[in-house]
C-alpha positions as CSV (number, residue, x, y, z in Angstrom):
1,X,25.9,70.3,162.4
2,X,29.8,70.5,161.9
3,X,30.3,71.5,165.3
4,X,28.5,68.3,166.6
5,X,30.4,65.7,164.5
6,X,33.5,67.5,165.4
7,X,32.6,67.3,168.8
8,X,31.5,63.6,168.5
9,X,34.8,62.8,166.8
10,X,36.8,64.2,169.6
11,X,35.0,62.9,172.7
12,X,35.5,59.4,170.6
13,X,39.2,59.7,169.8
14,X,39.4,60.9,174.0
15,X,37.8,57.8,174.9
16,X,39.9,55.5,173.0
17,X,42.8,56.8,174.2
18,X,41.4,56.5,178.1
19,X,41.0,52.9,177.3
20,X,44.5,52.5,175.4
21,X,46.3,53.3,178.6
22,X,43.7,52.2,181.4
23,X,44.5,48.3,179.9
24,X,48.1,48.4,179.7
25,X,49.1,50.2,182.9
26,X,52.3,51.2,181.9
27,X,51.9,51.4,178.3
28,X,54.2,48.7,177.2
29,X,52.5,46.5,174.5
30,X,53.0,42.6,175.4
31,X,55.1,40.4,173.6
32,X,52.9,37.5,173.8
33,X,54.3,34.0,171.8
34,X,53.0,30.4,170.8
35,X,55.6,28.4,172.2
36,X,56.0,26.0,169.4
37,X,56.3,29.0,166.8
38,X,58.2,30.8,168.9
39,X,61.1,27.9,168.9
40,X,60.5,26.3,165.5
41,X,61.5,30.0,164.5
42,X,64.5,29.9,167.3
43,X,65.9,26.7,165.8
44,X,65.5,27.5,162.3
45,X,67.6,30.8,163.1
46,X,69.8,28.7,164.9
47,X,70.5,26.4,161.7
48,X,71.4,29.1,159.8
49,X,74.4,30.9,162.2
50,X,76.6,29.0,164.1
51,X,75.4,29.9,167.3
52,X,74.2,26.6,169.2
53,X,72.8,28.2,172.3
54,X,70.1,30.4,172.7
55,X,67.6,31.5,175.1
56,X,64.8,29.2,173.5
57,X,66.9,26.3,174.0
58,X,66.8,27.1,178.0
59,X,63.5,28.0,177.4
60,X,62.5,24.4,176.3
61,X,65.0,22.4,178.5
62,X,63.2,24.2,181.7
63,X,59.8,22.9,180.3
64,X,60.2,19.9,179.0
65,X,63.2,18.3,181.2
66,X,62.4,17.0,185.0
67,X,63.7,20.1,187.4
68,X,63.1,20.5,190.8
69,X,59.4,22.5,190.7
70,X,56.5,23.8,193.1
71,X,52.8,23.4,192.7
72,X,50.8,25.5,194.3
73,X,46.7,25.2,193.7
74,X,43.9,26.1,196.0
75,X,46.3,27.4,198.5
76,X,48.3,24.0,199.1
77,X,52.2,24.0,198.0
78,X,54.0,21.1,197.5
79,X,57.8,21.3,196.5
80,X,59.4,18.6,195.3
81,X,63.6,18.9,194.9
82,X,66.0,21.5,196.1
83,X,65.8,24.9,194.8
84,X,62.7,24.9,192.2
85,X,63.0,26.6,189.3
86,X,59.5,26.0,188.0
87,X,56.4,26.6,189.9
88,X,52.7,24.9,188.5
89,X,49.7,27.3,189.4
90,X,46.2,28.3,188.0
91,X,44.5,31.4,187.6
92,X,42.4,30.9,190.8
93,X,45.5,30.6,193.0
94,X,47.3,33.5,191.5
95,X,45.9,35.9,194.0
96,X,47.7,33.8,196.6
97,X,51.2,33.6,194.7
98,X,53.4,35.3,197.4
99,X,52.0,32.4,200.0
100,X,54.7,32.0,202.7
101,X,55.5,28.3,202.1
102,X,56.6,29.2,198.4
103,X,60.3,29.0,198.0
104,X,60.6,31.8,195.5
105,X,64.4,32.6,195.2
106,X,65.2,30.8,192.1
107,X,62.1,30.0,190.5
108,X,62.9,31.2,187.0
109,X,59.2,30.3,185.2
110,X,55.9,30.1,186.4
111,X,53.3,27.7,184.4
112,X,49.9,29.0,184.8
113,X,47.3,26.7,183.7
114,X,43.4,27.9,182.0
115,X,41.0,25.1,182.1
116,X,38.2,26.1,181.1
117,X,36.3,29.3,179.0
118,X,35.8,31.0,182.3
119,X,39.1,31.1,183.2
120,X,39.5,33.9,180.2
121,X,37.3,35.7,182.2
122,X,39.6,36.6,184.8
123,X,42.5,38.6,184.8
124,X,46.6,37.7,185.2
125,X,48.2,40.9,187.8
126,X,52.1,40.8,186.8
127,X,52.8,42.8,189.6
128,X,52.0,39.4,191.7
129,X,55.5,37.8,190.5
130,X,57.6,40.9,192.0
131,X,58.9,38.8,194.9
132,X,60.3,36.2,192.1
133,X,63.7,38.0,192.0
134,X,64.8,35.1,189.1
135,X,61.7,34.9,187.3
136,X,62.0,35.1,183.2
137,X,59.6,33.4,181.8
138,X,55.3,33.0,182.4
139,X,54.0,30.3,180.4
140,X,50.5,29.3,179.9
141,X,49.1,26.2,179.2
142,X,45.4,26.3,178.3
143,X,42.9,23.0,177.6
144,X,41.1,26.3,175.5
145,X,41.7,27.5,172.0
146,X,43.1,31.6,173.7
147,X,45.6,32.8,171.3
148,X,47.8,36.8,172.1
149,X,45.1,38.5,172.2
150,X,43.0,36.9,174.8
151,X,45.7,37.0,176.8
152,X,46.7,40.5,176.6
153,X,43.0,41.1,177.3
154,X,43.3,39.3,180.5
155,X,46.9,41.1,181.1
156,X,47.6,43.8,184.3
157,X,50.3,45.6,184.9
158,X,52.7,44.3,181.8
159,X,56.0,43.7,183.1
160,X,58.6,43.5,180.0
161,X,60.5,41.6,182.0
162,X,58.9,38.9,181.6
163,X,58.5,36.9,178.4
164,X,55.0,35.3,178.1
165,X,54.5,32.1,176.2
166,X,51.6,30.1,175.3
167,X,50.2,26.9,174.7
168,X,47.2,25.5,173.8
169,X,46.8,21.8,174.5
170,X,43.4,21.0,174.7
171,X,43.7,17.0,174.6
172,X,41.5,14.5,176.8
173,X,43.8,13.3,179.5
174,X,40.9,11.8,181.2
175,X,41.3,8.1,179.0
């Protein structure tokens, strides 16, 4: 009988592990943030040093501020400005991110939208955003309650690279 729970014991710890690495390709755990915690905590760091510039602040200004952008959905890309440094997407156009008609060469963050519970279904391939030679940032917006780990679930090939943000903003826009 001791054999078989040792046996049992091992074949589960082997399994585990399988799974451990077969969801994180290369084994890097995701730093995944809420936006609004993530700079509430930037500012109130920045209060207390003297430092007046920090990577959040970029962060927000890239987000929140009018910049030149693309948005690509269902395969159609409209660019409006010179040199757009935010591209507007969903999870059902991800597959066709390196589209031709994309100006990629200074897009710095990508703002992948989740609309409804299905959308947690699918899955978010970081290796799609290796033609996006300036990309920092992937932010997702999501009209959803998803918090880190629904994303990491839906995470493939983690690029630490990349900083991932969230946001949840499930408001009715349609009044």
């Amino acid at each position: 009988m001791r054999i078989k729970v040792l046996l049992l014991l091992m074949f589960v710890t082997l399994c585990t592990n399988m799974f451990a690495q077969a969801r994180l390709d290369n084994g890097d755990t995701p730093d995944i943030k809420e936006l609004s915690t993530y700079l509430n905590s930037q500012r109130a760091m920045r209060l207390s040093s003297s430092n007046t510039y920090s990577d959040a602040t970029y962060l927000e200004k890239i987000i929140t501020e009018v910049q030149p952008s693309v948005y690509f959905f269902d395969g159609e890309v409209k660019t409006y400005g010179e040199k757009p440094k935010n591209l507007f997407t969903d999870l059902s156009s991800l597959t066709q991110l390196n589209h031709p008609n994309i100006q990629k060469n200074n897009v710095e963050i990508i703002i992948i939208s989740i609309n409804n519970n299905s959308d947690l279904n699918r899955t978010l391939d970081m290796s799609l955003f290796s033609s996006y030679k300036n990309l920092k940032y992937v932010y997702i917006t999501s009209k959803v309650s998803i918090n880190e780990n629904n994303i990491s679930t839906m995470l493939r090939n983690y690029n630490s690279a990349y900083s991932i943000y969230f946001k949840v903003d499930n408001k009715d826009t349609n009044q």
